[in-house]
N, C-alpha and C positions, 0 to 999 in steps of 0.2 A: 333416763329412767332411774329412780331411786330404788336401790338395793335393798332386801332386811338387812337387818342388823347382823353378822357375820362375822369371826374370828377373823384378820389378817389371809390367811392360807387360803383360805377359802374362797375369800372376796376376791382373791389373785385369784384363782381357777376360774372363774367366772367371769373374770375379768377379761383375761387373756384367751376364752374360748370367743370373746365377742371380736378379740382383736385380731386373731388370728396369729398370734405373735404364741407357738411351740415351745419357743424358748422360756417365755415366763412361766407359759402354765404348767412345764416340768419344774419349773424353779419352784414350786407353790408344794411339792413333794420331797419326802426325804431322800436321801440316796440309796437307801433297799427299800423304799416305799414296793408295796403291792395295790396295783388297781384292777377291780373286776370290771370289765365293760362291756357286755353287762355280764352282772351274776350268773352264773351257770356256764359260762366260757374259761375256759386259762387264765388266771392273772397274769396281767403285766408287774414284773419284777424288778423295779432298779429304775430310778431315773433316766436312764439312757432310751431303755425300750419304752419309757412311758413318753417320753422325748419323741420320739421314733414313731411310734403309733401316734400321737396328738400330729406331728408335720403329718403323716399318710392322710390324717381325716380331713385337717384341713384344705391342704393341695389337691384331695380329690375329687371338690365343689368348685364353683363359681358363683359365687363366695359360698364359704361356710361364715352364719352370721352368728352362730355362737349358742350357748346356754345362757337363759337367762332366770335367772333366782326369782321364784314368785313368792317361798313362804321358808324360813328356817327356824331350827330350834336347836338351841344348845343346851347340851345338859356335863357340864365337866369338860370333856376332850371329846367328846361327843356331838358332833351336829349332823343333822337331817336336813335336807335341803330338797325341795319341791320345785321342778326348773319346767321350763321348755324350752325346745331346742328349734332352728329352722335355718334350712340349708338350699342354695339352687345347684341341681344334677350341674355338670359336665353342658348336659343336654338340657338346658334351661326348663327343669322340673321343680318345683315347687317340694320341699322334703319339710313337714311337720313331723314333730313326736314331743311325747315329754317325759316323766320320768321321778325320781326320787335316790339322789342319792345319801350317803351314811358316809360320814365322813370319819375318822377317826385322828387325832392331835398326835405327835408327839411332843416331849418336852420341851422342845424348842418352836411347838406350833408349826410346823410343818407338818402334813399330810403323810402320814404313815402307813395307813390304809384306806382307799374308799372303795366304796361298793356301789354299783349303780344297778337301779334298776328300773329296766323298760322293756317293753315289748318290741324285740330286734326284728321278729317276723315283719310285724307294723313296719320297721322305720325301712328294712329292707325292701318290701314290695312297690314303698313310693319313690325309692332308689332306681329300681328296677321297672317302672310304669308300670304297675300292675295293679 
């Protein structure tokens, strides 16, 4: 599948949520990066713990098959990114949702802050068969 057009950093996020590979998609952050996931919960703080939460999401599907970028726009340090996401439970559940996150560059193009935003109730109840 052909990607939009997307900074470096970014394209890694997305890249490494399809691969499942933790390791890159924290590499794709700076080292006090903050990520909302989503908006309205705690930020994750620091490369480590975004490390650390991306391995948890992963390892607790069969398989998690990733985000995948449908629409982006960059404006500066600035991108918006329009994804869907799709996952099988543990308990071979079919997991849809999508979402929109706001990415923000630092000077070195790395991911310094994103924001994500989705509807957790949604992605949690097809988590939880309901």
């Amino acid at each position: 599948m052909m990607f939009p057009a997307m900074p470096p950093a970014v394209l890694q996020f997305f890249h490494a949520s399809q691969k499942g590979d933790a390791d890159s998609w924290a590499a794709a952050f700076a080292e006090d990066a903050h990520f909302h996931d989503p908006v309205g919960t705690p930020p994750l703080t620091g490369r480590p713990a975004i490390h650390d939460f991306t391995a948890s999401v992963i390892t607790s599907f069969r398989p998690f098959l990733g985000l995948t970028p449908v629409e982006a726009h960059t404006a500066g340090n600035s991108v918006a990114v329009a994804w869907r996401g799709a996952a099988i439970t543990q308990d071979l559940r079919p997991v849809n949702w999508s979402g929109i996150n706001v990415f923000e560059l630092d000077g070195a193009g790395l991911i310094r802050e994103a924001k994500a935003y989705f509807d957790r109730a949604v992605f949690q109840a097809q988590v939880n068969g309901h």
